[in-house]
C-alpha positions as CSV (number, residue, x, y, z in Angstrom):
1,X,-405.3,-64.8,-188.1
2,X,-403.5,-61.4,-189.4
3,X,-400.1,-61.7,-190.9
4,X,-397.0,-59.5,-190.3
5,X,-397.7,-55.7,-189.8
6,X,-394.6,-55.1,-191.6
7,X,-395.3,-57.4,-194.4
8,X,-399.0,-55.4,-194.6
9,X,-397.7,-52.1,-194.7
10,X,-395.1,-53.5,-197.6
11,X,-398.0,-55.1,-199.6
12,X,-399.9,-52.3,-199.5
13,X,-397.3,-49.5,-200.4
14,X,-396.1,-51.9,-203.2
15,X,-399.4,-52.2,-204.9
16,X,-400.2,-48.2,-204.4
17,X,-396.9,-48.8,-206.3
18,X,-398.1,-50.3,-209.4
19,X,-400.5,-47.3,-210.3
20,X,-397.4,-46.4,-211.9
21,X,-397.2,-49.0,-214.3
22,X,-400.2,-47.3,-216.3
23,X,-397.6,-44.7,-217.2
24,X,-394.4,-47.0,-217.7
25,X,-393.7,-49.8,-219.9
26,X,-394.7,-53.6,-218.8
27,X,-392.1,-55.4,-220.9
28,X,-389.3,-54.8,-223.0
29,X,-387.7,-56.9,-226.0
30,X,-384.0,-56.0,-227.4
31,X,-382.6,-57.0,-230.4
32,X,-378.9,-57.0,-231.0
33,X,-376.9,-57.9,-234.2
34,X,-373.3,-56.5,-235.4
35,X,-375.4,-53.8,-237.5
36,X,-377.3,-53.1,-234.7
37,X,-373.9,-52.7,-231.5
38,X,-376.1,-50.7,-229.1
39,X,-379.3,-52.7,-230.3
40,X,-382.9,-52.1,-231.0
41,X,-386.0,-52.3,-228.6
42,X,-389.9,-52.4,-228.2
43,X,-391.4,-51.6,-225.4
44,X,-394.8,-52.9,-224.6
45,X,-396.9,-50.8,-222.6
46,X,-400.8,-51.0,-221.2
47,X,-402.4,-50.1,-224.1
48,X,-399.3,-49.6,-227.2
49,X,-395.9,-51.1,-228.5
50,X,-393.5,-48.2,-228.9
51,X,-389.8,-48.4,-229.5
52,X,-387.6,-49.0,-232.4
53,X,-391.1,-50.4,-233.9
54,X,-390.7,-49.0,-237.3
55,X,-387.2,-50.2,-238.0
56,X,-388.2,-53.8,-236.8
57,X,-391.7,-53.9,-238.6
58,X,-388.9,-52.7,-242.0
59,X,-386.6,-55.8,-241.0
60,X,-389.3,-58.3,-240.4
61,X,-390.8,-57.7,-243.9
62,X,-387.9,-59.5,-245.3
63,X,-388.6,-62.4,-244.0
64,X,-392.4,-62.3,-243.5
65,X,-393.4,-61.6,-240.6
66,X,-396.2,-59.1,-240.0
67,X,-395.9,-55.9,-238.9
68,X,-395.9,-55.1,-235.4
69,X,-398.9,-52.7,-234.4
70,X,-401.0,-51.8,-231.2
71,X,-404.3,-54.0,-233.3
72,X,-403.1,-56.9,-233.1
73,X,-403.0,-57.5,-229.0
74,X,-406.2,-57.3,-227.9
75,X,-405.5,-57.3,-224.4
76,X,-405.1,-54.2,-224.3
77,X,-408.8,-53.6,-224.9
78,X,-409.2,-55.0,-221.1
79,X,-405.3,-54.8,-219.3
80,X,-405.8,-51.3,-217.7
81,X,-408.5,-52.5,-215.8
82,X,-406.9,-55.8,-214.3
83,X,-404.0,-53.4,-213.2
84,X,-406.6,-51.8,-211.4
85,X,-408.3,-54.4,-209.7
86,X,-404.4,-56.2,-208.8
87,X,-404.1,-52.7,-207.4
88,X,-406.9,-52.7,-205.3
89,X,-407.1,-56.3,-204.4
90,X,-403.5,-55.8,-202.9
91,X,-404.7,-52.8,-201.2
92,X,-407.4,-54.7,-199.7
93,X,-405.1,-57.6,-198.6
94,X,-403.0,-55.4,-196.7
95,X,-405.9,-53.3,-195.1
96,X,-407.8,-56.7,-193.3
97,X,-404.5,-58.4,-193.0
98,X,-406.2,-61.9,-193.2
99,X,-403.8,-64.9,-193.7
100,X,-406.4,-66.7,-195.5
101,X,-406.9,-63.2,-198.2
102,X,-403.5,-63.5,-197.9
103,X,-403.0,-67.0,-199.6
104,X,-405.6,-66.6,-202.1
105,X,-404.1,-63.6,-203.1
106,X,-400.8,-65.3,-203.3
107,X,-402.2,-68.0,-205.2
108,X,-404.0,-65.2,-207.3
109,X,-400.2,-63.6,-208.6
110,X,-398.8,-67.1,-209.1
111,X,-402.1,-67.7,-212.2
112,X,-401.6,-64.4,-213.2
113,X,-398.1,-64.7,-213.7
114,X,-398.5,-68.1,-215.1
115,X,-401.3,-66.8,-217.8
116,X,-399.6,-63.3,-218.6
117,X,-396.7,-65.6,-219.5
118,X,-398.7,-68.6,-221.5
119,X,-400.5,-65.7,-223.2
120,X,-396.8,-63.9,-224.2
121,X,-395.8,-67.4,-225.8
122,X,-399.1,-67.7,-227.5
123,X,-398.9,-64.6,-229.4
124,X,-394.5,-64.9,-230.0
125,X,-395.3,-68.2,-231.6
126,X,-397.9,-67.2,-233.7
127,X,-395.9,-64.1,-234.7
128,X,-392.7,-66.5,-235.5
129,X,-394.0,-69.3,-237.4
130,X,-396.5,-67.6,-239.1
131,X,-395.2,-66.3,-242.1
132,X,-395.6,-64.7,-245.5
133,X,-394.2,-67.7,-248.0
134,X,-393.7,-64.7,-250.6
135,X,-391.4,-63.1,-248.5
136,X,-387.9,-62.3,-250.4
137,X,-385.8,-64.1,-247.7
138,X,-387.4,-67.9,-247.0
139,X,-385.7,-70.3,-245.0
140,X,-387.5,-73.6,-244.9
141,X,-388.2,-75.1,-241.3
142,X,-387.0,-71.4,-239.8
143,X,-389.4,-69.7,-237.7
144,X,-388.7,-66.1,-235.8
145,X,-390.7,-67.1,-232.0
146,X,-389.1,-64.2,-229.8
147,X,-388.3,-65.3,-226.6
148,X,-390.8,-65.1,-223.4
149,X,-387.9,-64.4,-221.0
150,X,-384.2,-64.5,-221.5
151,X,-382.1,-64.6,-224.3
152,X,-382.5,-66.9,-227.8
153,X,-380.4,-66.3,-231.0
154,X,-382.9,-65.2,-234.0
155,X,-380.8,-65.8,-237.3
156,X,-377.7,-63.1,-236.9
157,X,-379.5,-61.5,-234.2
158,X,-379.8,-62.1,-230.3
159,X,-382.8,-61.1,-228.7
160,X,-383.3,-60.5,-225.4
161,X,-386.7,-60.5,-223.2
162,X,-387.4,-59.4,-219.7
163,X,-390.2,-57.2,-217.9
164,X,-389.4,-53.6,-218.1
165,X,-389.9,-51.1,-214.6
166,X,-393.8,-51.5,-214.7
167,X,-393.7,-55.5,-215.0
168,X,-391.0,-55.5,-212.1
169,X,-393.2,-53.2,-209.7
170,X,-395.9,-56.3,-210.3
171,X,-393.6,-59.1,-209.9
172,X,-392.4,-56.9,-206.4
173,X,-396.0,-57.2,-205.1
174,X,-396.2,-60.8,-205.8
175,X,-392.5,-61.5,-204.3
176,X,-394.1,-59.7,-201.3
177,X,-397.2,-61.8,-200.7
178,X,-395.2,-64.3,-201.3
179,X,-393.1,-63.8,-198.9
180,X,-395.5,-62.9,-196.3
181,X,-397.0,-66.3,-197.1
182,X,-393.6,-67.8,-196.2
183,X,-393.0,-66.1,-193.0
184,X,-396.2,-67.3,-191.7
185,X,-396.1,-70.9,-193.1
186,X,-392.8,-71.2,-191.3
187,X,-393.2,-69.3,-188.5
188,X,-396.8,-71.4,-187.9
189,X,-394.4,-74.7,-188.2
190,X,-392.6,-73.1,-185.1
191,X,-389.5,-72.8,-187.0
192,X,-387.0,-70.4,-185.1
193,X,-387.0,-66.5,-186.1
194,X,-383.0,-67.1,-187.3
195,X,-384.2,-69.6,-190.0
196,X,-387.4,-67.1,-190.6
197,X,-385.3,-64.6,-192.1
198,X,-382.9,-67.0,-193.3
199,X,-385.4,-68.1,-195.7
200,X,-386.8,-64.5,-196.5
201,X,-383.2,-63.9,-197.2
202,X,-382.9,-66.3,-199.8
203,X,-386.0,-65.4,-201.3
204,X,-384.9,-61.9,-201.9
205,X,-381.8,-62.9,-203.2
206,X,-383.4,-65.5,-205.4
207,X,-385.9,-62.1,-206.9
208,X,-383.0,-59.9,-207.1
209,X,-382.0,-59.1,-210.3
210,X,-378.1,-56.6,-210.7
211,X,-376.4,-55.6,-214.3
212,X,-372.8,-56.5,-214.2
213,X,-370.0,-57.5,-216.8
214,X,-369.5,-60.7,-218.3
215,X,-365.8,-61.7,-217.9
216,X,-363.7,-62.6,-220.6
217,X,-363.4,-65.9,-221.6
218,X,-359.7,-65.4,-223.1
219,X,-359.2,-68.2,-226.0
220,X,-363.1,-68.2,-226.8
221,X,-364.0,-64.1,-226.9
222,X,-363.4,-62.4,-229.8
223,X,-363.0,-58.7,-229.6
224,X,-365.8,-56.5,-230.8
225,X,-363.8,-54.1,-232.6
226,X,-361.1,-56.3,-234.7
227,X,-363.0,-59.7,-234.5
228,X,-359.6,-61.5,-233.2
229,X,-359.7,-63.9,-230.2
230,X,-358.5,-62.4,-226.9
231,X,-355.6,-64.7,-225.9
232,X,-353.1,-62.5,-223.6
233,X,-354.7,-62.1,-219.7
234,X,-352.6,-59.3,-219.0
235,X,-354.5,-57.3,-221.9
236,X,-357.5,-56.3,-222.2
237,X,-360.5,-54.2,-221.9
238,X,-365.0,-54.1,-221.4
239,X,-367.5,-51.2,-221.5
240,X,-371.1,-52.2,-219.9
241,X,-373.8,-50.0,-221.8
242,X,-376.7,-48.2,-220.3
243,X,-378.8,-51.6,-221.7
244,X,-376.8,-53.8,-219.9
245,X,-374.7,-54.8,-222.8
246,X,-370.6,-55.9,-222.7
247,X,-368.6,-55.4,-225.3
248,X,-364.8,-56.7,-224.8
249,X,-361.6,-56.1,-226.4
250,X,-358.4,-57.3,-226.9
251,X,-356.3,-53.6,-226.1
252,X,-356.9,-49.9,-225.7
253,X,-356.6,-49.4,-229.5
254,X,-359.6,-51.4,-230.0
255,X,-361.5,-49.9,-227.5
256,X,-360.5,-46.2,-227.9
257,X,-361.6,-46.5,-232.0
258,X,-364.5,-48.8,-231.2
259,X,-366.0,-46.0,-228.8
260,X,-365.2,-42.9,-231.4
261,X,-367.1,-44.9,-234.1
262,X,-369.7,-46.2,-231.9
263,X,-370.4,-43.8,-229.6
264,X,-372.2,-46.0,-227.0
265,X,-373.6,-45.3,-224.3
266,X,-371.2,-46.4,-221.8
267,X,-372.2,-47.3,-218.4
268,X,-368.9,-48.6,-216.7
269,X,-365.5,-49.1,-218.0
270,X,-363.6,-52.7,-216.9
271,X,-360.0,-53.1,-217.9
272,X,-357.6,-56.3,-217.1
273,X,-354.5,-55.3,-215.1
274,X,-351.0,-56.2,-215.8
275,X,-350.8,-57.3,-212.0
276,X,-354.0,-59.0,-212.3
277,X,-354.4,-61.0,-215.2
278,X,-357.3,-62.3,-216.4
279,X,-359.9,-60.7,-214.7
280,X,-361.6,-57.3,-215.4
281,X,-362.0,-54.8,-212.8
282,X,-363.1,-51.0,-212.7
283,X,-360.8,-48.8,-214.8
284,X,-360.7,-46.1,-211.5
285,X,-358.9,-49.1,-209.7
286,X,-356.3,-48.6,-212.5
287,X,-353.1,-47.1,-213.1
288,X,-351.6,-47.0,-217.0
289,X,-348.5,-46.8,-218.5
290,X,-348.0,-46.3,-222.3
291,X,-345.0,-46.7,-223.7
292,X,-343.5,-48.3,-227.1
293,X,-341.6,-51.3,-225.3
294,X,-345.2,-52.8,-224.0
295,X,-346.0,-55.1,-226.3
296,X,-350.0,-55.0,-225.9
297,X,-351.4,-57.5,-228.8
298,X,-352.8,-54.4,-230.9
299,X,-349.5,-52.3,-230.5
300,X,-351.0,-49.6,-228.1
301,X,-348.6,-50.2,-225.7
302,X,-350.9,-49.4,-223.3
303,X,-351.2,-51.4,-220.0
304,X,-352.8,-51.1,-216.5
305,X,-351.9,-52.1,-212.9
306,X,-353.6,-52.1,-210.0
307,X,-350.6,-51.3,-207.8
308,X,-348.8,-48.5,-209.3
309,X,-345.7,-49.6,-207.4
310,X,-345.6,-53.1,-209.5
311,X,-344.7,-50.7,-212.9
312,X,-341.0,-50.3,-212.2
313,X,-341.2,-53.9,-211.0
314,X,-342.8,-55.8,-214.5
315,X,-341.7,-52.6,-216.5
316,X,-338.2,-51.1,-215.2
317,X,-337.6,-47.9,-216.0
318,X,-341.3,-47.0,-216.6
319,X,-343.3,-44.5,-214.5
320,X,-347.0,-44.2,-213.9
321,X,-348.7,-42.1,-216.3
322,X,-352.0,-41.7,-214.7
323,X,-355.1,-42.7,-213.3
324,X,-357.2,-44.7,-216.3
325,X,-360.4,-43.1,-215.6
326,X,-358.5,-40.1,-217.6
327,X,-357.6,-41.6,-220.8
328,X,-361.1,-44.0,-221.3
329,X,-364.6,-42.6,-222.2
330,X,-367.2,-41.9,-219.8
């Protein structure tokens, strides 16, 4: 039996696909710490670790961990050529169309995935817990195990784990064979073609993955400028970075001297409206008024709407100043 001619010509574009990944990184780790706002990063590739190596390898020595370098994984002595043969086996799949090539090669991503992963641990536990008892900073009963996926706090840094765009073009073949391995289990249990795609549906949003902005959590946040809680919903302000990273605020004035210090790489701006308090939206939704009777908690007197025509309603006598994309930081 042949599976879904659509599913087949998706498999086998998709693992064409992942030639790519022996010119992009697999994986990426990021490291983030108050010395470190816009964070540090390694990037593991096919055959190297590249990234903020150097500065890590100078941290880690501190507490005695050994230095990151391309010697010490020797997978990638032999990972170029299982790329190659994932490549071709998908392109094989897809080619004969065979539900039964089909499952094993389903089957086949779901081990791989499973051992790439058990492998990752492996070697970050190692790497944390084995350490240099001479080291200048010793914590007894601390080890430094990085994450395999997700976040994990590390001492006064966060680090963060996920695959970086080569990883995610393998994980897209084996959401596809997995999905085509769904279509035709439920399609072969004569389910009807509306719950069919229902359930492809739900697998796609399941392997989706978006970068958006945390909310603030007003009472709990503190702001990342002037380290004071965030208390008033009618204030405040968010930047998303190019790495996916939020950093909040408690009014413009925080914001404005955190980004001229900083200088991050902003991504999208978020402020709280007046008229909308307590949740952020996109500053070119905004309207601002500054003036020295608002009395923002940092004494900007800075303040957005979201309906200009609510200004001489909260505020009377005040008039729009502008849209906000003009006054924050792209």
């Amino acid at each position: 039996m042949k599976f879904n001619l659509y599913f087949r010509i998706a498999l086998g574009i998709s693992s064409l696909a992942v030639i790519a990944s022996l010119y992009l990184p697999l994986w990426e780790i990021f490291l983030y710490a108050p010395q470190y706002p816009e964070g540090l990063s390694i990037t593991i590739w096919y055959n190297d670790v590249k990234g903020d190596v150097d500065i890590i390898n100078g941290l880690n020595h501190y507490i005695g961990m050994r230095h990151i370098k391309p010697e010490m994984f020797p997978e990638f002595t032999f990972l170029k050529y299982v790329l190659i043969t994932f490549i071709i086996l998908g392109v094989i799949v897809a080619a004969i169309g065979n539900y039964n090539l089909l499952k094993a090669f389903s089957i086949l991503c779901i081990l791989g995935g499973i051992i790439a992963l058990a492998d990752f641990y492996r070697w970050g536990y190692d790497y944390g817990h084995n350490l240099d008892p001479t080291a200048p900073i010793n914590v007894p009963g601390m080890s430094y195990q990085p994450p395999v996926l997700g976040y994990k706090d590390l001492l006064n840094f966060r680090a963060l784990s996920l695959p970086a765009i080569g990883g995610w073009l393998i994980v897209l073949v084996g959401i596809i064979a997995l999905s085509a391995w769904a279509f035709e289990w439920i399609k072969k249990r004569k389910l009807s073609k509306v719950n069919a795609v229902a359930s492809l549906l739900l697998i796609g949003f399941l392997s989706s993955c978006s970068s958006s902005v945390s909310e603030i959590n007003f009472g709990k946040d503190d702001c990342d400028y002037c380290k004071m809680k965030i208390m008033d919903t009618k204030f405040g302000m968010a930047i998303l970075t190019q790495k996916g990273k939020t950093f909040k605020f408690d009014d413009y004035h925080c914001y404005e001297l955190y980004v001229k210090e900083n200088n991050p790489s902003i991504q999208s701006n978020f402020v709280v409206a007046v008229d909308n308090p307590g949740k952020l939206i996109g500053s070119n939704q905004t309207f601002y008024v500054q003036n020295e009777n608002i009395k923002s908690p940092m004494g900007s007197g800075l303040a957005f709407f979201r309906n200009k025509e609510n200004i001489p309603i909260l505020f009377p006598g005040l008039k729009e100043s502008g849209k906000s994309e003009e006054i924050v930081h792209e």
